[in-house]
C-alpha positions in Angstrom: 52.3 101.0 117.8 55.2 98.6 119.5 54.6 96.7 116.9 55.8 98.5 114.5 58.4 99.8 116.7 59.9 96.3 117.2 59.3 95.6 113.6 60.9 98.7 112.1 63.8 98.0 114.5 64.4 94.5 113.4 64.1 95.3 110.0 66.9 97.9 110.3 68.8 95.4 112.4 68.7 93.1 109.5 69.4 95.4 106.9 72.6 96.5 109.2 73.7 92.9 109.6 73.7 91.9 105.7 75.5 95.2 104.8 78.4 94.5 107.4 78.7 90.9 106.4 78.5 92.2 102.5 81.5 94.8 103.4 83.3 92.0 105.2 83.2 89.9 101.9 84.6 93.1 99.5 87.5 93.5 101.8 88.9 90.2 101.3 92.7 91.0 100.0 95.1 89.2 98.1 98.3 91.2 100.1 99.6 89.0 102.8 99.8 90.8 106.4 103.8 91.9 106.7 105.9 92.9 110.2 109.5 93.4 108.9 112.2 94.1 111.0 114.6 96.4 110.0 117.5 95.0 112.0 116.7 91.6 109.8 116.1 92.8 106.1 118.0 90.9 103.5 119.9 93.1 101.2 121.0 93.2 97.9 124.4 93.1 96.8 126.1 96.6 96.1 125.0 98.3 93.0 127.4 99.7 90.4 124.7 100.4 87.7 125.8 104.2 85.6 123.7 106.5 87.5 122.6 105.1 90.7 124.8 105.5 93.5 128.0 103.4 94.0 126.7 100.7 96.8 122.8 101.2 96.7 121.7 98.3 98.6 117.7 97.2 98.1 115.4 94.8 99.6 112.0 94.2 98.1 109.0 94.3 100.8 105.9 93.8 98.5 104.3 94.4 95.2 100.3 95.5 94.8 99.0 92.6 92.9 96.3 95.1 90.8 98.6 97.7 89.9 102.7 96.3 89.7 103.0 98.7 92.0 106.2 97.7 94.3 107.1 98.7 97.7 111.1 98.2 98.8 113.7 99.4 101.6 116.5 101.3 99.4 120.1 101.9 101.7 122.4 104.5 100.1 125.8 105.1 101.6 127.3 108.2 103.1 127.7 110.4 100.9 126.1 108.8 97.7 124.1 110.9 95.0 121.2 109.4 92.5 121.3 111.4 89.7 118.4 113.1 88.0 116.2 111.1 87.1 111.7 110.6 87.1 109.6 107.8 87.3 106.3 107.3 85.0 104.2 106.6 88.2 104.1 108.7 91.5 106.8 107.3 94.1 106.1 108.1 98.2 109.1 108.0 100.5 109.8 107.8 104.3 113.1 108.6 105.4 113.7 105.6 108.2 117.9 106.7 108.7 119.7 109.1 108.0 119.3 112.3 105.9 119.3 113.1 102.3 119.0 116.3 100.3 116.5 115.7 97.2 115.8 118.1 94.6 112.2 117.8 93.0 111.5 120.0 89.5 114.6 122.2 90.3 113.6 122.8 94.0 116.2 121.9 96.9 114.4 120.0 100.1 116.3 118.4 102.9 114.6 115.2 104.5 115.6 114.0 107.6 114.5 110.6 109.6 110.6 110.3 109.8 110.4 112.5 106.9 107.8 111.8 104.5 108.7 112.9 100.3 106.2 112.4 97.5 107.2 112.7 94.1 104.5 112.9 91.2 105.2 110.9 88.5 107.0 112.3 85.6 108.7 114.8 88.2 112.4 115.3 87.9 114.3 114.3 90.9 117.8 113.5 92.5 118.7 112.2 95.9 122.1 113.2 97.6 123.5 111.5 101.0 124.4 113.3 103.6 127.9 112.5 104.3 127.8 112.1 108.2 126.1 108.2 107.5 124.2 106.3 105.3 120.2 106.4 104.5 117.5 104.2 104.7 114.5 104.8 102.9 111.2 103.1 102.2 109.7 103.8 98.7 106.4 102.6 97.4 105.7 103.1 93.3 101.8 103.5 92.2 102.6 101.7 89.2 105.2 99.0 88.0 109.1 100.5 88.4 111.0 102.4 85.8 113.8 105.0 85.7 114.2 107.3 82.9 117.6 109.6 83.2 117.7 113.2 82.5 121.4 113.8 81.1 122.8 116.5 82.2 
C-alpha cells in the first residue's frame, strides 16, 4: 500500500511539474516590461488640430502587438475642452492630475485624480478641464486609435 502511495504521489508530482513548465512556456510575451516616470515623459509638441483642445500634449507609452491597441499619457491645459466625439474601440482612463468633467451618452461625470473612466466603444463622449490646472491622463484603446466627431 506505500507503494502505491509513493507512486500515485510522484505521478501527480510529475503531472504538476510538466503543467507549470507548459504554463511557463504560454506566458512568454512580446510587450517589454515598462517603469515610466512621470516627472521624465517626453511630450509632444502643442496640438492645434479642429476639435481637440488648443495645447493637448501626448506621449506614447505602448502599443499591444495582437490588437493595435495603444496605450499613451494625454496632458490637457487648464481649462481645455475635447469636443464630442467616440472611438470604434473601448478607451479606459485614469485621471493621474488634475480634474476633468466628461460627459458619456449625454450623462455629466466629474473625475478627479486616481479616478478611473471607461468609455465603450462607439459611446459619445467630451472631456472639459477644470480651469484651476491642467490634467493628466492615461488612456489605453482595445483596438488601433480613431476619432470620429459628432457635429454639433
Amino acid at each position: 500500500m506505500t507503494l502505491l502511495r509513493a507512486l500515485g504521489t510522484a505521478s501527480l508530482l510529475t503531472l504538476s511539474l510538466n503543467f507549470t513548465a507548459q504554463a511557463q512556456e504560454q506566458n512568454t510575451s512580446s510587450v517589454e516590461p515598462l517603469v515610466m516616470d512621470l516627472l521624465e515623459v517626453e511630450w509632444s509638441a502643442p496640438s492645434n488640430r479642429p476639435g481637440y483642445p488648443s495645447g493637448l500634449r501626448n506621449a506614447p507609452v505602448a502599443t499591444d502587438p495582437n490588437t493595435g491597441g495603444i496605450t499613451y499619457l494625454a496632458k490637457f491645459p487648464a481649462g481645455s475642452q475635447f469636443d464630442m466625439h467616440w472611438h470604434t474601440h473601448t478607451e479606459t482612463v485614469v485621471v493621474l492630475q488634475g480634474s476633468v468633467d466628461i460627459t458619456l451618452d449625454g450623462k455629466q461625470f466629474t473625475a478627479n485624480q486616481g479616478s478611473y473612466v471607461i468609455i465603450p466603444g462607439r459611446t459619445h463622449h467630451a472631456w472639459l478641464t477644470h480651469a484651476d490646472g491642467d490634467a493628466i491622463l492615461l488612456a489605453r484603446r482595445d483596438g488601433p486609435p480613431d476619432f470620429h466627431f459628432i457635429e454639433p
